[in-house]
C-alpha positions as CSV (number, residue, x, y, z in Angstrom):
1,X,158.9,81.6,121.1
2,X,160.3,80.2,124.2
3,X,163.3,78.2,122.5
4,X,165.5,80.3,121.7
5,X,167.9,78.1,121.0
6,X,165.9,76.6,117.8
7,X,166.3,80.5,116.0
8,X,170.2,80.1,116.1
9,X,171.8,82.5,114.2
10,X,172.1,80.3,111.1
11,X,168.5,79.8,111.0
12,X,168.2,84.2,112.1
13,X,170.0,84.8,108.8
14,X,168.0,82.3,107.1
15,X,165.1,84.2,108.0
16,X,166.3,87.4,106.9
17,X,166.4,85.9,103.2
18,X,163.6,84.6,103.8
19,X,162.3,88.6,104.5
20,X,164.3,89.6,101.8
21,X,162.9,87.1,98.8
22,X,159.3,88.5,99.8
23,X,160.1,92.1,99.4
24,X,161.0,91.5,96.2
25,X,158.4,88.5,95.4
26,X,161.0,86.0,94.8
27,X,159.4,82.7,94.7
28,X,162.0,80.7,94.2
29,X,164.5,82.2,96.7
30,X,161.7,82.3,99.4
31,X,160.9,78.1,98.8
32,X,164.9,78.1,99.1
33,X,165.1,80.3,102.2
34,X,162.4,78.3,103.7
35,X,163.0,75.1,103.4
36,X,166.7,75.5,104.5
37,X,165.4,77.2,107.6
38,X,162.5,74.3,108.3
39,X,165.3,71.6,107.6
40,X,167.4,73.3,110.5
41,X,164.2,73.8,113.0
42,X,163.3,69.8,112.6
43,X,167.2,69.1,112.9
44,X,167.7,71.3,116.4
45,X,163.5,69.2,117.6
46,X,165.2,66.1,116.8
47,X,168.8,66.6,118.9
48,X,166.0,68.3,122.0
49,X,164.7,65.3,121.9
50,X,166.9,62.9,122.3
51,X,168.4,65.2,125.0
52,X,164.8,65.3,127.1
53,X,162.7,62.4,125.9
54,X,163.1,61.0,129.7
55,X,162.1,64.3,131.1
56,X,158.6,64.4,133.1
57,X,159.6,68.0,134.5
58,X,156.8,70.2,132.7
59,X,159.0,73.3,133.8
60,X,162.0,72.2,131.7
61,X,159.8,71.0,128.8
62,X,158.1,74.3,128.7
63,X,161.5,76.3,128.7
64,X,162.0,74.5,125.7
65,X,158.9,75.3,124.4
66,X,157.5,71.8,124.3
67,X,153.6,72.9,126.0
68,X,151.1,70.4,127.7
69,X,148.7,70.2,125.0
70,X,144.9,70.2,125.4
71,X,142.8,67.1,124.7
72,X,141.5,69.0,121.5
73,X,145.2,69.6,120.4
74,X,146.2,66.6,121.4
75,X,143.9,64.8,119.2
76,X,144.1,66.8,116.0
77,X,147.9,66.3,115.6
78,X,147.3,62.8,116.1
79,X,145.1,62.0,113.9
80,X,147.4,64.1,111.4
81,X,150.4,61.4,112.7
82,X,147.9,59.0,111.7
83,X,147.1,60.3,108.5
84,X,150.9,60.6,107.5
85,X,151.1,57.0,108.2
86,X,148.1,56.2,105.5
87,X,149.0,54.7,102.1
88,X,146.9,58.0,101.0
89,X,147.9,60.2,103.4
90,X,146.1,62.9,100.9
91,X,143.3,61.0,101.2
92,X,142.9,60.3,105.1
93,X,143.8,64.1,105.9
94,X,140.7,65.2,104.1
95,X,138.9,62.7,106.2
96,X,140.0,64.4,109.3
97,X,137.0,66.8,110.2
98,X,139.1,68.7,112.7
99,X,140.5,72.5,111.8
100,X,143.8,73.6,113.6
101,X,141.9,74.2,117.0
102,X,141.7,77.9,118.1
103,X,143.8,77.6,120.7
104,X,147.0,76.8,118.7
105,X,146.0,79.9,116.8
106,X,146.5,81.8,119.7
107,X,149.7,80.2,120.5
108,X,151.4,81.2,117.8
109,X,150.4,84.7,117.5
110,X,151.8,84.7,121.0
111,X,154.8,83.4,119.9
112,X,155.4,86.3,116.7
113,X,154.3,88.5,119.1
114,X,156.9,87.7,121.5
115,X,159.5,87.8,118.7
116,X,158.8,90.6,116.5
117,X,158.2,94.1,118.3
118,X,155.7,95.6,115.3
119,X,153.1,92.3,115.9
120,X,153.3,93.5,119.6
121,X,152.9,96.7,119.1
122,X,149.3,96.9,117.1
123,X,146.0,95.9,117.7
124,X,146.5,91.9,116.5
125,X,144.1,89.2,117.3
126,X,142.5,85.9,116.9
127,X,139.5,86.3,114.7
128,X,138.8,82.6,114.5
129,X,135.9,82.1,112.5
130,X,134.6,85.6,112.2
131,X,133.2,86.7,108.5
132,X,133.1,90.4,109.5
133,X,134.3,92.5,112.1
134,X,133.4,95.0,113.8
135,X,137.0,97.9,114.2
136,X,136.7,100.8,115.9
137,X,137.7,103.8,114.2
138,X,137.2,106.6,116.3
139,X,139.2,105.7,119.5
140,X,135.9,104.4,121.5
141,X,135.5,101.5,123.2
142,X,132.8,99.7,120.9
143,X,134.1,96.4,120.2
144,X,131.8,93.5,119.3
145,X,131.9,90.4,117.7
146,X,127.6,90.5,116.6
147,X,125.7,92.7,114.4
148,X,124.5,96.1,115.6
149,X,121.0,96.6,115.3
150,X,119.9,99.8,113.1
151,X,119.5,102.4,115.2
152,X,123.0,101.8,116.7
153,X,124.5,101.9,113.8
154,X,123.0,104.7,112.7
155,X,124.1,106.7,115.4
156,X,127.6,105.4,115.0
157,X,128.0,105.8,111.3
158,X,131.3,107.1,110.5
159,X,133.1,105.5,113.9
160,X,133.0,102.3,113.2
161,X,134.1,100.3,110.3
162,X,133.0,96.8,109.1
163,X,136.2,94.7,107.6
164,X,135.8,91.4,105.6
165,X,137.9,89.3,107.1
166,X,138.2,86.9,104.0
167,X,139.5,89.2,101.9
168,X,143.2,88.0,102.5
169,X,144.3,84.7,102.4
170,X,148.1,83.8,104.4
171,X,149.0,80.3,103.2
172,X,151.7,78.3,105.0
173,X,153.5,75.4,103.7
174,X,154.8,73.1,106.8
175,X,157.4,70.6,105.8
176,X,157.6,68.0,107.7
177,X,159.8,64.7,108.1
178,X,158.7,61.4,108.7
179,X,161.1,61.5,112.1
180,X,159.4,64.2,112.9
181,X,156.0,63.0,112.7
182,X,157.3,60.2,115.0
183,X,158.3,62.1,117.8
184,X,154.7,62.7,119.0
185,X,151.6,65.4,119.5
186,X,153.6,67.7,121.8
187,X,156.8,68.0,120.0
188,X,154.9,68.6,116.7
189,X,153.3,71.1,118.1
190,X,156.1,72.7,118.9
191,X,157.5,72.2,115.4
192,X,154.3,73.8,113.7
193,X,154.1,76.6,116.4
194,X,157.7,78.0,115.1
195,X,157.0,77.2,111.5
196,X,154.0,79.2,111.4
197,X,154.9,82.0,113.8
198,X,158.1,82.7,111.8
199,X,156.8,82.2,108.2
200,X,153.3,84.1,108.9
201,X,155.2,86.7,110.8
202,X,157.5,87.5,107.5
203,X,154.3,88.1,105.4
204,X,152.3,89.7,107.9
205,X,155.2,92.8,108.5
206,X,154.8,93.2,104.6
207,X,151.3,93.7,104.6
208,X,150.9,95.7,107.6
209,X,153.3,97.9,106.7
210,X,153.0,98.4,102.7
211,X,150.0,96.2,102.2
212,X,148.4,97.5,98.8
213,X,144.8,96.2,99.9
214,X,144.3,93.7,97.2
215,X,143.9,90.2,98.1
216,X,146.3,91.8,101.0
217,X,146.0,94.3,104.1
218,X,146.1,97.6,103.8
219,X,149.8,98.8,104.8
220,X,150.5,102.0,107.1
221,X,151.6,103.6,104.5
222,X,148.6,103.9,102.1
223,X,145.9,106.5,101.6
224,X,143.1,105.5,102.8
225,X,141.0,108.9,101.6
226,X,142.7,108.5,98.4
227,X,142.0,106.9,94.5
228,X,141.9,103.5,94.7
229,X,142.4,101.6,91.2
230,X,141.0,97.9,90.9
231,X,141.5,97.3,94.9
232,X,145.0,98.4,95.0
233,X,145.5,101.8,97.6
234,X,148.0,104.3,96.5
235,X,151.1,105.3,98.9
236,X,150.1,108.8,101.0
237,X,153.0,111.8,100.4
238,X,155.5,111.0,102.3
239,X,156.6,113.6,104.8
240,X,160.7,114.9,105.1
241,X,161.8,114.2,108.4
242,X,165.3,116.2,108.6
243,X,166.0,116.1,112.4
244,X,164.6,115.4,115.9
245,X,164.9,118.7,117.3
246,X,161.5,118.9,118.9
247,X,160.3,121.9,117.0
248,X,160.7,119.1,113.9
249,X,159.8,115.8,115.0
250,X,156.7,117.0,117.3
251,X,155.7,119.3,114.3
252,X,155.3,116.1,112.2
253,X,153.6,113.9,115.2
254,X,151.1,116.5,115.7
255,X,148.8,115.7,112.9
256,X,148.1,112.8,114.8
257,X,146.5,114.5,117.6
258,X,143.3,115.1,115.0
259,X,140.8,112.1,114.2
260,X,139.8,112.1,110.7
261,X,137.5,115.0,109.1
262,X,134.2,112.6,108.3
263,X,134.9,112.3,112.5
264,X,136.3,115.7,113.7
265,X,137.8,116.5,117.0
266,X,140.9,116.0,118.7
267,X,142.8,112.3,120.7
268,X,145.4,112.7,123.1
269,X,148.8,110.6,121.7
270,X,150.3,109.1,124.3
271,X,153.6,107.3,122.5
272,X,153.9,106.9,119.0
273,X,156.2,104.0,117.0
274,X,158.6,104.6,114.7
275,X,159.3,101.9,112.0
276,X,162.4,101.8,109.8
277,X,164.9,99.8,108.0
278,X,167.6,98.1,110.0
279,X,170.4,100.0,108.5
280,X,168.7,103.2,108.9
281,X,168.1,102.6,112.2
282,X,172.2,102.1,112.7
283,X,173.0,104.8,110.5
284,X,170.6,107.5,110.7
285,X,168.1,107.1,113.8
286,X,171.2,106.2,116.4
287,X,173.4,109.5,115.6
288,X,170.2,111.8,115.6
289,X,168.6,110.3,118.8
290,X,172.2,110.3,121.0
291,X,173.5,112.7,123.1
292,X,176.5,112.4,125.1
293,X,176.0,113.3,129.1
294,X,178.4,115.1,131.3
295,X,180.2,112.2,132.9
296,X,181.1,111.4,128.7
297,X,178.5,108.4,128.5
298,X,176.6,108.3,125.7
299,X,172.7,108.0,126.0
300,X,170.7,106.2,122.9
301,X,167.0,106.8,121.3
302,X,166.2,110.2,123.4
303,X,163.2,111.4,121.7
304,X,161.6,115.2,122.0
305,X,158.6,113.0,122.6
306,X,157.9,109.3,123.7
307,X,159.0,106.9,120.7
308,X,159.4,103.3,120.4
309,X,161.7,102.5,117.7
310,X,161.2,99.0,115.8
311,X,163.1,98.0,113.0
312,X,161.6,96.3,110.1
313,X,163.3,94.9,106.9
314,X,159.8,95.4,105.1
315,X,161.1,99.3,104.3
316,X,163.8,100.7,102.2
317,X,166.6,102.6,103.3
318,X,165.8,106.3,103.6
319,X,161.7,106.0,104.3
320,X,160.1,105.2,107.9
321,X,156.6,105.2,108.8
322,X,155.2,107.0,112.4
323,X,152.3,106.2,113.7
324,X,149.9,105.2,116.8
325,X,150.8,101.2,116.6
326,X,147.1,100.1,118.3
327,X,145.6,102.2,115.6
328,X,146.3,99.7,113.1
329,X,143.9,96.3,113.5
330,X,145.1,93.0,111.8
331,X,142.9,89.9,112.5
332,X,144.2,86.6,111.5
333,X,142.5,82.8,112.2
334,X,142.7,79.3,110.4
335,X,138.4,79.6,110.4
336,X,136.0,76.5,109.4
337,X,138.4,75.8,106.4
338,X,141.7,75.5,108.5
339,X,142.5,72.5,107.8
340,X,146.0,70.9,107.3
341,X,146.0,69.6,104.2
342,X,148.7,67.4,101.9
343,X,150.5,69.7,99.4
344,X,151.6,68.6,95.7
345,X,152.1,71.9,94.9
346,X,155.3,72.5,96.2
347,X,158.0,69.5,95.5
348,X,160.8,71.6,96.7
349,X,161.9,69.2,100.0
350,X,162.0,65.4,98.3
351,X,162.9,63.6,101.7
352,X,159.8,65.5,103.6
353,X,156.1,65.5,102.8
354,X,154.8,69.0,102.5
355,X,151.3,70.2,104.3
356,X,149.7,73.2,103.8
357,X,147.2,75.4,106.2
358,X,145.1,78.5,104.5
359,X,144.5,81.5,106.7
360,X,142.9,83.9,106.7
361,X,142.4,87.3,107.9
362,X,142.7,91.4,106.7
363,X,144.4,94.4,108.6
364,X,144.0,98.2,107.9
365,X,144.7,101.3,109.7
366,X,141.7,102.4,111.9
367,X,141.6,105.7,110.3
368,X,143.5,108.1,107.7
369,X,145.8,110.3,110.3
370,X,147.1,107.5,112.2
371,X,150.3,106.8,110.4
372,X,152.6,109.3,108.4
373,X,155.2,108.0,105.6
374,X,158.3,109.5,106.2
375,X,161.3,110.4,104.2
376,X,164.3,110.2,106.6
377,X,166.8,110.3,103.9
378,X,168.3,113.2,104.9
379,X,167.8,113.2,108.9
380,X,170.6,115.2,110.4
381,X,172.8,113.7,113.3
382,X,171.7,115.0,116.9
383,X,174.0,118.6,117.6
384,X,173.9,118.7,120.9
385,X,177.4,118.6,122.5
386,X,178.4,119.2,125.7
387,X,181.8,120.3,126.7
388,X,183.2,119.6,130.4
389,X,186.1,122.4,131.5
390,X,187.8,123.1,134.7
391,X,188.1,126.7,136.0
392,X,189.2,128.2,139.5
393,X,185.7,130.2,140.5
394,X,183.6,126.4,139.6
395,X,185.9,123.3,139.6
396,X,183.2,121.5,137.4
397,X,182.0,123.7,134.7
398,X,179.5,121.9,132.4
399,X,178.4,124.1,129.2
400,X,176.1,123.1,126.2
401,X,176.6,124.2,123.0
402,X,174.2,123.8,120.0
């Protein structure tokens, strides 16, 4: 999101507990976690407030993430204000008609996608009001939002996949103060944007990446060809990944390069991601992907072949998953039914009133060879070391030794 300044690194570590209570299902540390990190976001809206209230330059406003609203947007989180203010604000939110419009949708998956590489990275959209859709699983460019008619799909059977995209349900509990409600549409938008972004973002990672498939998307990591037992996938063998010499790491990306066997035939793999644990990434990836060049610099993440590296707290130490990233497809949107809502199901802020927004949306990889599970336990430090010497015949004698 564009203010930075609101993800301090109070709130950052906040966050990472946050991550770390829904690895483990934690219920009560993640309502802890969250509510401590909401109660800092409205605290940093409140003090840009005061410091820009008087400010008509849209530039500035924007830089702080405060975005000219559309007439649609505008007048949804009004007539939420106005609701707040209701004796029954239960009551007069459930006669607002509205859904979170689309376009705030979009907003915020711009805004996890600017903060967290892996949402970049795949194939992540707006599916606003969709029932089914339509993913491409054979690398062509067949992407529709209607039903194909039967002789289409007959001749496409096997590259295309239908996906429910109610199967998985994302709820997010916004709490909000009544301060905050006073500030006004734009600056509640702002405050919504970062609550949703962040909190959706921390359960998204988890399901993209070890997603068991029931009531939940299907993570990288899973089988897709494999047993699956009352809607739960099971995790595919993961593969040892013990250096990054390239006879090594391209042997493991190759079994990329082939689509599926129901499909056959071959893809070209321009770049593929690489996803581990933050402390893996420090303590294993970092010494196997540096070398050190002949003026004595060091040079980090060289790869025998194109790699983009993105961290993820979502994995343990020890495993990683590779993969093409725009081979796995997550759709999210609020649909007919996103509607903010009054929550009495969670009591954990008693100064704020908490709201609720359902939404939902499914993710899976596009096919079975896309991603491999690795097991980087014991990847080996890079051995390359070069050795600078002085001699009479050549003044500069560089030499590499293995």
């Amino acid at each position: 999101m564009k203010n930075k300044d609101l993800l301090n690194q109070e709130n950052k570590e906040l966050m990472q507990n946050l991550s770390e209570a829904l690895k483990n299902d934690d219920e009560e540390a993640m309502a802890e976690a969250f509510s401590r990190f909401a109660d800092g976001v409205q605290e940093r809206i409140m003090e840009e407030y005061g410091d820009l209230r008087q400010s008509r330059d849209s530039a500035i406003l924007a830089a702080r993430g405060i975005r000219q609203l559309t007439s649609e947007e505008k007048e949804f989180y009004q007539a939420w204000i106005d609701a707040s203010k209701s004796a029954n604000p239960k009551q007069a939110l459930v006669d607002i008609s509205k859904a979170m419009p689309e376009t705030v949708i979009d907003t915020v998956i711009s805004d996890m996608r600017e903060s967290h590489p892996l949402l970049d990275n795949i194939d992540f959209l707006n599916c606003q009001g969709v029932i089914k859709m339509i993913v491409n699983a054979d690398n062509i460019d067949l992407a529709t939002w209607s039903a194909l008619n039967s002789a289409i799909a007959t001749e496409l059977a096997g590259k295309i996949d239908t996906l429910d995209m109610t199967l998985a349900k994302l709820s997010a509990f916004i709490p909000v103060s009544k301060d905050m409600l006073k500030l006004g549409p734009a600056w509640l938008d702002n405050y919504v944007r970062i609550i949703l972004s962040e909190a959706s973002a921390a359960g998204l990672e988890k399901g993209i990446l070890k997603g068991t498939g029931k009531d939940q998307p299907i993570g990288m990591c899973k089988d897709l060809a494999g047993a699956v037992t009352q809607g739960v996938y099971k995790d595919k063998t993961k593969v040892s990944l013990g250096t990054l010499e390239p006879e090594g790491y391209c042997g493991i990306i190759a079994p990329l390069a082939k689509k599926p066997d129901d499909v056959g035939g071959y893809r070209t793999v321009p770049e593929v991601m690489l996803v581990v644990n933050p402390v893996d990434y420090i303590k294993r990836i970092l010494p196997a992907s540096t070398v050190r060049a002949t003026d004595g610099s060091y040079k980090n993440n060289i790869f025998p072949y194109p790699t983009k590296v993105v961290q993820s707290a979502v994995l343990d130490e020890g495993e990683a998953i590779l993969g093409i990233a725009k081979n796995y497809f997550m759709g999210i949107g609020a649909g007919s039914s996103g509607k903010i809502e009054y929550s009495d199901e969670f009591q954990f802020l008693e100064d704020n009133r908490v709201y609720t927004t359902k939404m939902y949306g499914m993710g899976r990889p596009k096919d079975n060879n896309s991603f491999q599970y690795l097991d980087i336990s014991k990847l080996k430090p890079q051995s390359l070391k070069v050795e600078v010497t002085n001699t009479e015949d050549n003044p500069v004698n560089t030499k590499a030794k293995a």
